[in-house]
N, C-alpha and C positions, 0 to 999 in steps of 0.2 A: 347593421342593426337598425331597425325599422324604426323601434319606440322611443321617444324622445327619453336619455339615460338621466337620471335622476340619481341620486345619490347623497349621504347624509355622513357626517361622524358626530356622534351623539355621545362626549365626555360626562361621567359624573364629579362635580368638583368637589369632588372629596379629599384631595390631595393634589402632589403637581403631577403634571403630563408624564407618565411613562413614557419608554421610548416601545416598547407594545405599541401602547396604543397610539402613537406617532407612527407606528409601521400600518397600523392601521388605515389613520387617516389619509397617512399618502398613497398606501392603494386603491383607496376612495376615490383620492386625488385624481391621479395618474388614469384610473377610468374615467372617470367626468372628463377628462380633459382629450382623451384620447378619441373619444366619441362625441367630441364637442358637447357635451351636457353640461348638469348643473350639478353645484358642490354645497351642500347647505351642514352647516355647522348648526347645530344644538345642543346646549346643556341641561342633560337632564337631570335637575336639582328638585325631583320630587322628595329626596332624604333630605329632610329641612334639618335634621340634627346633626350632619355631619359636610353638609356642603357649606361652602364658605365664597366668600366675595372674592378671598386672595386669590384663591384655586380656580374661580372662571378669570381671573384678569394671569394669572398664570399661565392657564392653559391658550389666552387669544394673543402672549407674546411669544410663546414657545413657536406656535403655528405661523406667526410673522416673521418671528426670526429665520424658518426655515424656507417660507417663501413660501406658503401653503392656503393660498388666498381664498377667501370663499366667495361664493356669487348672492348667498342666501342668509340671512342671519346677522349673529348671532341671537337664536329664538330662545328662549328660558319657559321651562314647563310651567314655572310657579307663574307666568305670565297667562296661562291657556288653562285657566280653572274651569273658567267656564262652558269649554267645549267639551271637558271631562265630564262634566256633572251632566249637562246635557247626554252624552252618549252612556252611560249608568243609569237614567232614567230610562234611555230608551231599550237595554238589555232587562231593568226591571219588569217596562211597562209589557214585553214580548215572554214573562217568563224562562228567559236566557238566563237570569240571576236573581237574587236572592240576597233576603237582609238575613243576617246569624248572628242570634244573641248570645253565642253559648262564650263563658266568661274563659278568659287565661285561664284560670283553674280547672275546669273543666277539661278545658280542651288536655291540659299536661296531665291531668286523671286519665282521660281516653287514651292518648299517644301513648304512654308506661303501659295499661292493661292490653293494649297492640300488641306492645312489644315484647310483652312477657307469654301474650299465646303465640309467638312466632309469626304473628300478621305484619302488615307493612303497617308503617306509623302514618298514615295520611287522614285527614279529615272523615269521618264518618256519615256527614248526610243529615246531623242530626234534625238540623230548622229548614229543609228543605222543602218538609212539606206543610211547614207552617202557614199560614191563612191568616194567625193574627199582626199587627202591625205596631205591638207598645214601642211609647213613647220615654227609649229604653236605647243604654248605648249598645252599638250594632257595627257590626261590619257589613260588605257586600262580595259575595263569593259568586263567580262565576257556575252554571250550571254545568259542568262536563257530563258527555255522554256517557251512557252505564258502561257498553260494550264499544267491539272495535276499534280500528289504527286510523290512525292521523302519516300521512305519507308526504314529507318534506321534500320534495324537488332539491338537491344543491346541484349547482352547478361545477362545482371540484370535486364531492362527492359522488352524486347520481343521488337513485330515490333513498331516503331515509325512511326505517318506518318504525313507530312510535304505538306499543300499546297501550291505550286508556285507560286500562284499567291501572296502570304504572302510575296515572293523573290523579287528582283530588280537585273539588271545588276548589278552587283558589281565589282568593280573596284581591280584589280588584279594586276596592276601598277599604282603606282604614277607620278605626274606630273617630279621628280626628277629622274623617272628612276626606284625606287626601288620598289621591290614587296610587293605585303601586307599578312599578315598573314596568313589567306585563303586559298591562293595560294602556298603560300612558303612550308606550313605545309604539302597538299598534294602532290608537287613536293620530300619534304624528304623524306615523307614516301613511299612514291612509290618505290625511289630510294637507303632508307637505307633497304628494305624488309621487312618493318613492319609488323607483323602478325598482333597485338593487340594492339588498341589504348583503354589504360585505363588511363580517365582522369577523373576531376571532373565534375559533371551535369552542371555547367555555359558553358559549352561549347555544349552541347545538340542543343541550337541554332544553333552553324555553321554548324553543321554537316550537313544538307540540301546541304545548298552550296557547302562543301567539297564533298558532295558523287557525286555531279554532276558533279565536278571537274574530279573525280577520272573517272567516266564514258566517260569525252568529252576527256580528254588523253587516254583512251584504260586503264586504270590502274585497275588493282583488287582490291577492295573494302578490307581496312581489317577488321578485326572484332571489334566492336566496343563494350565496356564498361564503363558507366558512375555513376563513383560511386559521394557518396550522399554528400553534404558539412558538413563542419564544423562547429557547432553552438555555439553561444556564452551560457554561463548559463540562461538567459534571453530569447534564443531561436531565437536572432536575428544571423544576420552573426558574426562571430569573428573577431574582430576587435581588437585594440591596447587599449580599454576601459576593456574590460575581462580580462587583464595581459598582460605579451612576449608576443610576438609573434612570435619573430625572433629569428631563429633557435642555435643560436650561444649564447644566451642569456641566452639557457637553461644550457649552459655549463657553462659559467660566474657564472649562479646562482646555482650552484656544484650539477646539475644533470649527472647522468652518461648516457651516449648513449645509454646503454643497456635495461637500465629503460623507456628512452622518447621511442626507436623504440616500447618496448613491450607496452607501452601505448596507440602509436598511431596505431597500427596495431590492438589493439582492436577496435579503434574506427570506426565502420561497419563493424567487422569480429570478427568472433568468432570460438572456437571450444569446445563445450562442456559448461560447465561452468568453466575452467580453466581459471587463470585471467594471472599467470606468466608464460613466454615462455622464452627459451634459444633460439639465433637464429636457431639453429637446428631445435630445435623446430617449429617454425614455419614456415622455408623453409618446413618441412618434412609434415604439416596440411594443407598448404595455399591453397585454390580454389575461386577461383568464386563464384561457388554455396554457400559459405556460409557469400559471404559480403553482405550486405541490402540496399535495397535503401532508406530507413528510413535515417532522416537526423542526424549526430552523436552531442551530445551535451561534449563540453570540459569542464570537470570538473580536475582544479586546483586542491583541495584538493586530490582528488584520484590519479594524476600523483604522488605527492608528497609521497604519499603511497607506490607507487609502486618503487618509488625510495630509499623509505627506507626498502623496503622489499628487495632490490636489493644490497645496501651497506652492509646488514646483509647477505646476499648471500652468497657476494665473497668474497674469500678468501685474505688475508693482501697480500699475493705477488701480488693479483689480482688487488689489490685498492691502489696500493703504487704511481702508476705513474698518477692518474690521483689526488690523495690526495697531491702530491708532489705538482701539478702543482697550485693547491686551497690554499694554504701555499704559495707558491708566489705571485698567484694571491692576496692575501688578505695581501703582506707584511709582512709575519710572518718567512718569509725566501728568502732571496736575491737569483739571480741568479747564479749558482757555487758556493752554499753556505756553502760545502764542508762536508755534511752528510752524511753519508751512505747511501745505499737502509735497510741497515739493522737495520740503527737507528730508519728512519721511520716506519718502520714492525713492530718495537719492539711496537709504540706506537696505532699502529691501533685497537686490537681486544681491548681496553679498551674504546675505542672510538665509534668503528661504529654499538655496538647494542644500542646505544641510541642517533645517531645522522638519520636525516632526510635528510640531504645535507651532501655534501662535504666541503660548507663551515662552517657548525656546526661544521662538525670535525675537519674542520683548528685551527677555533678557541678552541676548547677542548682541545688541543694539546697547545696550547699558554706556558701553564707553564712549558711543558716539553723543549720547544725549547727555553726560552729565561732565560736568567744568574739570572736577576731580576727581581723579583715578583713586581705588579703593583696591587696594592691593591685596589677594589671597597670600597672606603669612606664607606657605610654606612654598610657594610657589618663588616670591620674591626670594626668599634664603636662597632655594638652587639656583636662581638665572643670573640674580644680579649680585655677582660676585665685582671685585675687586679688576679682576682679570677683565671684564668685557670693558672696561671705561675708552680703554685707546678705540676699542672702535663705536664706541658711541659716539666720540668725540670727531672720527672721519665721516661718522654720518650726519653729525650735525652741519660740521663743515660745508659737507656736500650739499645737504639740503639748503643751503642761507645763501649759495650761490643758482640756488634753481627759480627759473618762471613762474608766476603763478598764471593758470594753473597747472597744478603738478600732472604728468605726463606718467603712466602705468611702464612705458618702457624705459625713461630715462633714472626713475626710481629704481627698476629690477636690475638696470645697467649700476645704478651706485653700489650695490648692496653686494654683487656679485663680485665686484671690483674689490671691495673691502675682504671682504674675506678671502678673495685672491692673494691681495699683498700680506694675508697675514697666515699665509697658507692652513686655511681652517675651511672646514664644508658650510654650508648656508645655515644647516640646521643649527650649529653654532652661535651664529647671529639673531637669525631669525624668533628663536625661541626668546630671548631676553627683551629682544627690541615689542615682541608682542605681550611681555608683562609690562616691559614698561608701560604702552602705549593704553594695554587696555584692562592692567591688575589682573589677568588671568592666563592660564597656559593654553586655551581654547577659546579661538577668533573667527572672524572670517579668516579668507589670504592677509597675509602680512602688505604687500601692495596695494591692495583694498582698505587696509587698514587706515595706512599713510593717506592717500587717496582722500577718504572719506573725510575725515580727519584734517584736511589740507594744511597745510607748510608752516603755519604760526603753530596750531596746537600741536605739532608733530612734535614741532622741536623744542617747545618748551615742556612736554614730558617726558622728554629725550633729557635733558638737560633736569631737568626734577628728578628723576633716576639716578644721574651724575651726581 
């Protein structure tokens, strides 16, 4: 690719990040990066009534959290008033556009009498060829051609083509002054030097409009790509009925970034039949040619896969800062709660080949982290009966004459011994000794347990049981 790649994700903070439009961005991503270009984030906050302060500081942790760095930005529209007003004089002063004073009333009088002769409901033209200029509120509508097609280039489609007469002047300023979206989005890109606008297929509609924009300014068309939505399991849109949807939520719910981005960048791209990618990895793959316009359906259970495929991955120093963070989250450990990084390490690889989230693994970790064992009622009824005392009592034994530290096979060697002389199978023992130890009938290994655990706490919950 010859032209310097250029590239934008342009959120409106009207609410928090989908994970759409994070699928979005990271294809953004993933081509900027692939073609050594540039990645510029902008919010476009021209909806002054519904865009919010939380929703851009939302959407620039969601993107940090994922790892989704930008090179350009963050720009804000309500910041570039004045290059708007500027290029609206200039389509006024060329005849391109047009002030229109006709009131809401009117216009909803016109659109009903449309619609009731079976015509399209669009603008009619009416101050079009107006000449006077009162000092009267007004909007500014774009002039569309009378006749002919507007022909969209996509680069996953081929040529798009777009009848005019389908168009209506469109209003490119509002009665308040402000520009509208249309408008705004063509004036950035022209001026941040957008190569490639890759966005979702709901926007295929404006694209008409925008390309004529781009033409009545003298602006170079950029290349356009419209990849496929997100589908719910059901096959409708994703919505808040399917699960999260918001992007921050996945983190809450002890996914790791690594996992959601490799997820979602499957979803309409591929390479091969490989399912797991390191970012490398997929900066080093990523094309165009291989996303589809087939529309992508979200499947929950499979992210959840791939996140456990992704915890068994990396490695305990890998996982210790975002497990840290899941163990506060979930109150299992205070702020400055004065652990080591190396305490936490110590307790990971017993954890994270059999947890699914991060907060599985929080919770797994419970009896390592807290002084007092908290016993599931109905668990303790079955284990610790009356009967298992004699051999709690050879395992204590055993334990008070062992080295510290405690030894994986000299532990396995006691445990197997006892239940020998008491001609009983492991699961016997094993089951009770892991309520005692950690108030639950589901642990790591029981010699992992002990282990982690080491020789003083072992046995005085051993003996707290008794």
């Amino acid at each position: 690719m010859t032209e310097d790649v250029r590239v934008r994700f342009a959120p409106s903070p009207t609410g928090f990040l989908h994970i759409g439009g994070v699928r979005t961005a990271l294809f953004n991503w993933l081509f900027a990066r692939h073609h050594k270009g540039t990645f510029i984030l902008r919010i476009e906050d021209t909806d002054r009534e519904r865009s919010t302060e939380d929703s851009i500081q939302e959407i620039i942790e969601s993107l940090q959290w994922l790892g989704l760095d930008w090179d350009e930005g963050p720009f804000r529209q309500m910041e570039r008033q004045d290059l708007y007003k500027e290029k609206v004089d200039q389509l006024l002063s060329e005849k391109k556009a047009y002030r229109c004073y006709c009131s809401p009333e009117d216009l909803e009088r016109r659109r009903k009498l449309a619609q009731d002769q079976g015509a399209k409901p669009k603008y009619d033209g009416t101050c079009r060829g107006r000449t006077d200029q009162p000092d009267a509120p007004h909007v500014v509508r774009f002039l569309c051609p009378p006749t002919g097609n507007v022909v969209v280039k996509d680069l996953l489609r081929g040529n798009v083509e777009f009848d005019v007469a389908e168009l209506d002047d469109f209003i490119i300023l509002r009665t308040d002054g402000t520009p509208t979206y249309n408008f705004v989005v063509v004036v950035d890109d022209a001026d941040m030097r957008i190569s490639h606008v890759i966005r979702g297929d709901d926007h295929l509609s404006n694209t008409p409009r925008q390309a004529l924009m781009y033409d009545a300014l003298n602006f170079p068309r950029p290349q356009f790509a419209h990849i496929s939505m997100i589908l719910g399991t059901d096959k409708s849109r994703l919505s808040k009925r399917h699960g999260a949807t918001a992007t921050l939520a996945y983190r809450d719910m002890g996914y790791l970034p690594n996992a959601l981005v490799n997820y979602l960048a499957r979803l309409g791209w591929s390479h091969g039949d490989q399912e797991l990618f390191t970012i490398d990895e997929m900066i080093a793959h990523f094309t165009l040619q291989h996303v589809t316009t087939s529309a992508a359906v979200f499947n929950p259970d499979k992210l959840l896969w791939v996140n456990e495929q992704w915890i068994q991955q990396l490695t305990p120093s890998e996982l210790v800062d975002p497990f840290e963070a899941a163990l506060i989250q979930e109150g299992l450990l205070e702020e400055g709660h004065g652990k080591s990084k190396d305490d936490l390490v110590k307790v990971i690889p017993s954890l994270q080949q059999r947890a699914k989230t991060l907060i599985e693994m929080a919770h797994g970790a419970e009896f390592y982290l807290k002084d007092e064992v908290t016993f599931d009622e109905k668990a303790k009824a079955k284990f610790l009966k009356p009967e298992i005392k004699p051999l709690f009592e050879t395992l204590v034994a055993g334990l008070e004459t062992m080295e510290e530290p405690l030894d994986h096979d000299v532990i396995e060697l006691l445990f197997k011994k006892t239940v020998e002389d008491a001609g009983l199978k492991l699961g016997k023992l094993a089951q009770p000794v892991r309520v005692a130890l950690t108030g639950k009938t589901a642990s790591p290994g029981i010699y992992d347990v002990v282990l982690l655990l080491g020789k003083k706490r072992t046995i005085e919950r051993l003996k707290n049981a008794l």
